[in-house]
Each structure stands twice: as C-alpha cells, then as structure tokens.
C-alpha positions in Angstrom: 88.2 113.3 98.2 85.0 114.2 99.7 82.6 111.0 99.1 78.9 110.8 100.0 77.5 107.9 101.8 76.7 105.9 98.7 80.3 106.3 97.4 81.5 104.8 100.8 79.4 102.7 101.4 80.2 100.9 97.7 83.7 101.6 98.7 84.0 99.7 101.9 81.6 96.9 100.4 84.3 96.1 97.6 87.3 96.6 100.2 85.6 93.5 102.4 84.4 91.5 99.5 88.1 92.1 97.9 90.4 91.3 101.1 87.9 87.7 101.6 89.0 86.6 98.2 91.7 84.3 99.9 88.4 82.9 102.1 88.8 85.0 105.2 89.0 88.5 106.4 92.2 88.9 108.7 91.2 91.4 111.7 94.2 93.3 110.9 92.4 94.0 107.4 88.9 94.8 109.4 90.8 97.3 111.5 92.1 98.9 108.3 88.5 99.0 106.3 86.7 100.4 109.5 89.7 103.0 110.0 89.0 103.9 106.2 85.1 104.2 106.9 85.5 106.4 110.1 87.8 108.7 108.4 85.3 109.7 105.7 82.5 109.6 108.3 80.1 112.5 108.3 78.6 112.9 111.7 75.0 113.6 109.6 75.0 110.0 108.2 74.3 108.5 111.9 75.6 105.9 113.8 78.9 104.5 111.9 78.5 101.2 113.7 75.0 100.7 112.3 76.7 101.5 108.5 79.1 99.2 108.7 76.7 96.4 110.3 74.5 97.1 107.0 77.9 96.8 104.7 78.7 93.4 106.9 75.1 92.3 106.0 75.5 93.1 102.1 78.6 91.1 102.0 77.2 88.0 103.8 74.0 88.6 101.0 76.6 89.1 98.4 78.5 85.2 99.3 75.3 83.6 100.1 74.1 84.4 96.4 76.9 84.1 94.8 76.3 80.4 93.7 79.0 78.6 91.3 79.7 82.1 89.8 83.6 83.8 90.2 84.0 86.0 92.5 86.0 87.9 90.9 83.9 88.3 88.2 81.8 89.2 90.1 83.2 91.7 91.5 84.2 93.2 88.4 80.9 92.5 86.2 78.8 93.6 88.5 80.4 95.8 91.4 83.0 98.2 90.3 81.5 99.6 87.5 79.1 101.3 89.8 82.0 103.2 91.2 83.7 106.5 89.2 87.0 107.2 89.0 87.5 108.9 92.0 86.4 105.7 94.1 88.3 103.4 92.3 91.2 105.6 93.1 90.2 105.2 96.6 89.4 101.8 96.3 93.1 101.0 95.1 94.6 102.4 97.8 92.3 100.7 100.3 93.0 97.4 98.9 96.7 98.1 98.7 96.8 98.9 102.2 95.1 95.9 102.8 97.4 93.8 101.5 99.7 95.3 103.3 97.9 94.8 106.7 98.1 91.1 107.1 101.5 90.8 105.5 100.7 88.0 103.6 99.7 89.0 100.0 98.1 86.0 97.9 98.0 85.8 94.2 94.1 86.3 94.1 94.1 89.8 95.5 96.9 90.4 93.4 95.4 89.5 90.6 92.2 92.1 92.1 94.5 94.8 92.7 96.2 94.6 88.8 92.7 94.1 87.1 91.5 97.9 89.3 94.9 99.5 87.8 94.0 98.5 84.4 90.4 99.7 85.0 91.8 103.2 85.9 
C-alpha cells in the first residue's frame, strides 16, 4: 500500500503509543516501528530521522496530556478513527509484529490488537 506522509506518520504514532501500553517501549519494538517507517519512506518527504523525532515528540505530547483519561480509550476515541481502512490494516500488522518483537505479549496490547480486528 502506497501511504502518504500523513497516513504514516498517524501510523507509526499509534504503533508507539500502542506497544507503550504495558509502560515501556522495548528497543526490539523501536527497531521494528522505525524498520516500518523507513520502508514506506519517500526520499521527497526529507530527513526520516527528523520524522520520526516529530512522531517521538507527539507521543511524549500525547502522555503528558493524557491526565486520568484511559489510554486506551484514547486511543480508540480519538486516534484511530482518523485512520481508513487501509491503515488500520497496516496498523494491525504493525502491532502484531510488535508483539511479536519483544516476545512477551501482555493482556493490554492484546486487548489493542482485538479491539483493531473488530474495528476492521
């Protein structure tokens, strides 16, 4: 699927908000979303290090403001309906791989990866 930068850039947003769910982001699971981002580069976007330093920057926005509310409501109300199908497609197999990637899967992302199905 060809995605513009938008599309990614909600993409790999979710992926890192998603896989810190369980309060931490393995490096095994960074590797995996900047492997995801690089692959659906485009050269004409610029820099893919300063991309993903804005992504890191929305996510650190996105806990600091995230108060007493759920986070995975929040991620849910407010975050994946901005994606279309297509992304959430991409999305699901992101966050499956994920899981995958530090070979310890907790209930939480679980729980994420069952509520995406069900929204597809």
């Amino acid at each position: 699927m060809d995605l513009d930068r938008s599309a990614l850039q909600q993409i790999v947003f979710t992926a890192f908000v998603a896989a810190a769910v369980d309060g931490f982001i393995d490096d095994d699971e960074i590797t995996a979303i900047n492997g995801f981002a690089q692959n659906h580069w485009k050269m004409e976007w610029g820099p893919l290090q300063t991309f993903l330093r804005d992504v890191d920057d929305h996510v650190v926005e996105f806990y600091q403001t995230l108060g007493e509310e759920d986070l995975e409501e929040r991620l849910f109300n407010q975050i994946l309906p901005q994606l279309n199908l297509g992304s959430k497609s991409l999305l699901l197999e992101l966050l499956t791989n994920l899981m995958q990637a530090d070979q310890e899967i907790e209930q939480a992302e679980v729980r994420i990866l069952e509520r995406l199905k069900k929204s597809l």
